[in-house]
Backbone bond lengths (Angstrom), bond angles and torsions (degrees), N, CA, C in turn:
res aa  C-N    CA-C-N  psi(-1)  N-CA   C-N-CA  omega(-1)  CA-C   N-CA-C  phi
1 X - - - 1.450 - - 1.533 111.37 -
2 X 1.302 113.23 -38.39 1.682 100.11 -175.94 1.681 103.61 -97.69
3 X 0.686 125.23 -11.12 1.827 114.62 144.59 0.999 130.19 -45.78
4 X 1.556 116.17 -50.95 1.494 132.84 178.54 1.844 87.85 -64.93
5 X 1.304 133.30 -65.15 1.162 125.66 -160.73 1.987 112.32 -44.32
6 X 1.339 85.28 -42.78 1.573 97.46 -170.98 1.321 94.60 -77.56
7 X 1.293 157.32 -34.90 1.476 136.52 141.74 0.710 113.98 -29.56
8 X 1.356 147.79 -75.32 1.268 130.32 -131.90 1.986 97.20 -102.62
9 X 1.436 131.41 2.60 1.404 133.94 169.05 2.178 91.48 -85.48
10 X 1.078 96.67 -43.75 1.664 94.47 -158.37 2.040 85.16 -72.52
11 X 1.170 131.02 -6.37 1.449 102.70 -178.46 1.578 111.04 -100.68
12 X 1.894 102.38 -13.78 1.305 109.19 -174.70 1.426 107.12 -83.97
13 X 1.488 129.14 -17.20 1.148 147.67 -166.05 1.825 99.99 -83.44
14 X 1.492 115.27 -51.96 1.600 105.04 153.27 0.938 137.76 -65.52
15 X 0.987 129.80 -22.09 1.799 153.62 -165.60 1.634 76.60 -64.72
16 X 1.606 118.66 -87.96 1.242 130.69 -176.25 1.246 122.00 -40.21
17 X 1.785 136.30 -33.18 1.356 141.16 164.00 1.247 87.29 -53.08
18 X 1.550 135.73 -74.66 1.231 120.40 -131.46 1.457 112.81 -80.64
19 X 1.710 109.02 -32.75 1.613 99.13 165.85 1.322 121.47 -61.00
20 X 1.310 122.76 -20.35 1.669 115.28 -151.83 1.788 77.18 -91.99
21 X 1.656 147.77 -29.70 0.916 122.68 -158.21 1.488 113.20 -91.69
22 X 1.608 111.42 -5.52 1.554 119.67 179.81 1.885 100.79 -74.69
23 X 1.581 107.63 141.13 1.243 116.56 164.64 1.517 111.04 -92.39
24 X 1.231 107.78 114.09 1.665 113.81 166.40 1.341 135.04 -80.44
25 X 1.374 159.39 127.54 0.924 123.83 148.57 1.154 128.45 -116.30
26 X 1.695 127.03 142.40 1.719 120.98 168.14 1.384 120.64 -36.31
27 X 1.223 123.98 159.81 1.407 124.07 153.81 1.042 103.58 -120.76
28 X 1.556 116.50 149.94 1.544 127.44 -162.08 1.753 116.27 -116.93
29 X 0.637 106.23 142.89 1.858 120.45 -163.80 1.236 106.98 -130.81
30 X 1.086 140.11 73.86 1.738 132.10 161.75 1.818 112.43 -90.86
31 X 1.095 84.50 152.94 1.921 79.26 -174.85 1.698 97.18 -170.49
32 X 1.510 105.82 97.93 1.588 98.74 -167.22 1.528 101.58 -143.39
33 X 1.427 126.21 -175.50 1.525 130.57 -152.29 1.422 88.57 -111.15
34 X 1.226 132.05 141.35 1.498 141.43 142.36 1.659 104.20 -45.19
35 X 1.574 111.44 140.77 1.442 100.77 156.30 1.483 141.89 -69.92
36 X 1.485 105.98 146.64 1.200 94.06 -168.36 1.791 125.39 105.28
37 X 1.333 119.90 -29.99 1.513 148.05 173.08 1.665 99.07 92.90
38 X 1.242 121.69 30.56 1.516 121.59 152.26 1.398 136.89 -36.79
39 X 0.979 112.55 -17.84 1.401 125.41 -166.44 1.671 121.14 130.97
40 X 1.361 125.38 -167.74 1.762 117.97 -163.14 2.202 80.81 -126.86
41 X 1.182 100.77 172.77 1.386 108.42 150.19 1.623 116.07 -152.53
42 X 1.256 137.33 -166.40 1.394 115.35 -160.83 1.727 91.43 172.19
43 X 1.483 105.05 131.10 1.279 121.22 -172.61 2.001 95.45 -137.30
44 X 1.108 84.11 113.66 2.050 89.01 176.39 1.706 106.29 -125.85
45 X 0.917 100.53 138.68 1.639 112.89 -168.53 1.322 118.49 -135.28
46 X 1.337 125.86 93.88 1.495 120.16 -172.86 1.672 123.93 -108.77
47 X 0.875 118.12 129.37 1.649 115.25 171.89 1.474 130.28 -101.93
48 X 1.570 136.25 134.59 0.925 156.65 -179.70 1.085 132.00 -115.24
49 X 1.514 165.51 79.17 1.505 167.18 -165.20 1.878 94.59 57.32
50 X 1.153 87.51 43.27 2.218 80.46 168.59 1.535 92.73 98.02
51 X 1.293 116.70 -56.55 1.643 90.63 -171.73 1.690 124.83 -98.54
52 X 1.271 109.96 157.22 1.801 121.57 169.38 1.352 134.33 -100.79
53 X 1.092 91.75 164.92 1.779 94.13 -175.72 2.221 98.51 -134.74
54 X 1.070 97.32 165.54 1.455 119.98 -162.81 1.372 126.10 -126.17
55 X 1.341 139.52 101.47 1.004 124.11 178.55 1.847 94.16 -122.43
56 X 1.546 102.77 130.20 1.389 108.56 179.25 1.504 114.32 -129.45
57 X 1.608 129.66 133.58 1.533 106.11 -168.63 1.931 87.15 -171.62
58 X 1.246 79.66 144.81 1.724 102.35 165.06 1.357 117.89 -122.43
59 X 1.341 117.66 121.36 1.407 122.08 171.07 1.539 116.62 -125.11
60 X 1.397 115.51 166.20 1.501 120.76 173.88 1.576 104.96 -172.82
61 X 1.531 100.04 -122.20 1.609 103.54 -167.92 1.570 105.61 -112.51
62 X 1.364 113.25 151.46 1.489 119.83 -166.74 1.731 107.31 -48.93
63 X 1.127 97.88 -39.12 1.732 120.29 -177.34 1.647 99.34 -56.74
64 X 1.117 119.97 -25.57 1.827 91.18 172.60 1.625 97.18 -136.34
65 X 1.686 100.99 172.85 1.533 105.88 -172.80 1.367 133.97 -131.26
66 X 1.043 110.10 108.51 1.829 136.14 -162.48 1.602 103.53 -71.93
67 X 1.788 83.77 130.79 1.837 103.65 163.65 1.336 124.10 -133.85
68 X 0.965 117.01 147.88 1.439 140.05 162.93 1.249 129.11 -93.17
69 X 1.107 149.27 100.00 1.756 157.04 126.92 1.439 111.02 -59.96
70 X 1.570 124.18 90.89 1.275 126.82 147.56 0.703 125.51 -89.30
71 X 1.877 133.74 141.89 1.519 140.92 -172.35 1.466 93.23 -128.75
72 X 0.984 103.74 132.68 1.789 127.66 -169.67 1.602 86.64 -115.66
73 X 1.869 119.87 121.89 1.219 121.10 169.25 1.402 101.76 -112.07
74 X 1.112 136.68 126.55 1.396 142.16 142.59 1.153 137.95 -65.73
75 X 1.222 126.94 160.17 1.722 130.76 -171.12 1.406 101.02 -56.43
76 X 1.011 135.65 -64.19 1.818 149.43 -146.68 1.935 77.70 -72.03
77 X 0.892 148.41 -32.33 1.350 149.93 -161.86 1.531 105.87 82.00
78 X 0.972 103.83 54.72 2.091 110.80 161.47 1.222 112.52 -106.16
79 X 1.333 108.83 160.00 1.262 98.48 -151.47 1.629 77.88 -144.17
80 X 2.210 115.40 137.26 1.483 101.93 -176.81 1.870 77.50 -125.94
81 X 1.178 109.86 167.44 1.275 127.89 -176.80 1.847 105.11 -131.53
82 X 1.303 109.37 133.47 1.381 112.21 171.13 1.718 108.67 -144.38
83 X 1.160 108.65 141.76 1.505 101.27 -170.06 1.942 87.03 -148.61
84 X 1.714 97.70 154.83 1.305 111.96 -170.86 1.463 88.35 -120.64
85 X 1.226 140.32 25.67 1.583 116.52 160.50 1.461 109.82 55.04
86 X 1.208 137.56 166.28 1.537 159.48 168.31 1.493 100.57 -57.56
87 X 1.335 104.88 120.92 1.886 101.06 169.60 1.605 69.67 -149.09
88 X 1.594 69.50 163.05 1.557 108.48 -179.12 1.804 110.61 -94.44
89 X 1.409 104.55 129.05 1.566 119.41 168.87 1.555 100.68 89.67
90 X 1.518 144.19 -30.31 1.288 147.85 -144.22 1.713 116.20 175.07
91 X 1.385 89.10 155.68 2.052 91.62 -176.04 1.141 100.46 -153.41
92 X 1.485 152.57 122.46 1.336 135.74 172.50 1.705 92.06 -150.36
93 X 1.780 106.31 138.11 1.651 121.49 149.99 1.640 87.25 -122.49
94 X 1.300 88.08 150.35 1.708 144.27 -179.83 1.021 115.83 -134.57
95 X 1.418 111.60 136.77 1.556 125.77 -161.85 1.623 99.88 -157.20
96 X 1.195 108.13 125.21 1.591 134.10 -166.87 2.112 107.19 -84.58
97 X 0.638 79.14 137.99 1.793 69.38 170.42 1.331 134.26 -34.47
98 X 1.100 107.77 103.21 1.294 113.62 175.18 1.500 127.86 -125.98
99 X 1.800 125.29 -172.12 1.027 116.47 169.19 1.571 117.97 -104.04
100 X 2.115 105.78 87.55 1.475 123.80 -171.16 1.386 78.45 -102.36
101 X 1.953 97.98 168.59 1.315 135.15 140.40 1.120 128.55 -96.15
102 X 1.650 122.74 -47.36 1.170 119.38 154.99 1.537 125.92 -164.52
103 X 1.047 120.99 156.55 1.730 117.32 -171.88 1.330 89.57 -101.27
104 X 2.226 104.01 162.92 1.001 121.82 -147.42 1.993 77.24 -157.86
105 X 0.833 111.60 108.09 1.826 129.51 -175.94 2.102 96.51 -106.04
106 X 1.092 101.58 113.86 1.440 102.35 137.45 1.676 119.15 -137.53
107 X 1.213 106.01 108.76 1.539 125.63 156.30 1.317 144.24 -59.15
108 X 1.090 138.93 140.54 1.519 132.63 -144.69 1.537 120.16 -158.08
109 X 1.249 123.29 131.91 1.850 102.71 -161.37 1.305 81.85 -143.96
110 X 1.325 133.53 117.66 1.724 133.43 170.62 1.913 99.74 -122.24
111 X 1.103 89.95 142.07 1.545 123.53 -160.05 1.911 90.06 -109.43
112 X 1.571 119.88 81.56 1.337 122.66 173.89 2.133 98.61 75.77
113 X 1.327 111.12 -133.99 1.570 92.18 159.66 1.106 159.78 -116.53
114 X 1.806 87.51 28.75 1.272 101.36 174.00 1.569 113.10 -108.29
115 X 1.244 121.81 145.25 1.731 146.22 169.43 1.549 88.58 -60.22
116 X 1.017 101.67 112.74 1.629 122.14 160.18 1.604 120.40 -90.48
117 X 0.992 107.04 -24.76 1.825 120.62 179.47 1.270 91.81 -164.67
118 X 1.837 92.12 162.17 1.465 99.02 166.74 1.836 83.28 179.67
119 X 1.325 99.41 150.75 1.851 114.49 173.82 1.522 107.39 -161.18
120 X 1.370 103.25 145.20 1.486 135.84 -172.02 2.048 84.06 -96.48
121 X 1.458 110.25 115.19 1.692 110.50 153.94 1.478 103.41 -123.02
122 X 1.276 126.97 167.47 1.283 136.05 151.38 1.056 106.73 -148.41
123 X 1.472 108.79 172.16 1.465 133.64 -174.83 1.475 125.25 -178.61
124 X 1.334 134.06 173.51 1.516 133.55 -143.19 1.562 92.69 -174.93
């Protein structure tokens, strides 16, 4: 009986080494309304063997005009910036798998020239 005990402590005792030594990461899903009913925006973040991919975008009604500023951070600490300017009806960067740490979304919906909403999300 206390053999069996010490089996079954010495397998739970690796069980726990080996999870605590794996790096995980979340993937992130935001998908929410501008204030006001302006339009939605949406930051999705997925991971695969260490690296992610990005899909970031604001949409609504033709009548106002959606932006995107994504900042792509990398390991080495570089930092890339991509921005879609004001378009009308929609705004989206996409980003394919790569080797990120984490994206940095600010979204933007102006109603003629004024910014009616706007939010900073990130995720990894």
């Amino acid at each position: 009986m206390k053999f069996s005990k010490c089996k079954k402590l010495l397998a739970v005792t690796s069980m726990v080494a080996l999870v605590g030594s794996v790096t995980a990461f979340a993937d992130t899903y935001i998908n929410e309304n501008f204030v006001d009913g302006y339009g939605k925006y949406m930051l999705d973040v997925n991971s695969s063997s260490g690296m992610r991919s990005c899909d970031a975008c604001a949409w609504g009604s033709k009548e106002y005009n959606y932006k995107v500023k994504l900042i792509t951070v990398y390991s080495d600490g570089q930092e890339v910036v991509r921005d879609t300017g004001f378009i009308a009806g929609s705004a989206r960067i996409t980003s394919s798998y790569e080797w990120a740490e984490d994206y940095q979304a600010y979204m933007a919906v102006r109603d003629g020239i004024y910014i009616t909403g706007d939010v900073w999300v990130s995720g990894s």
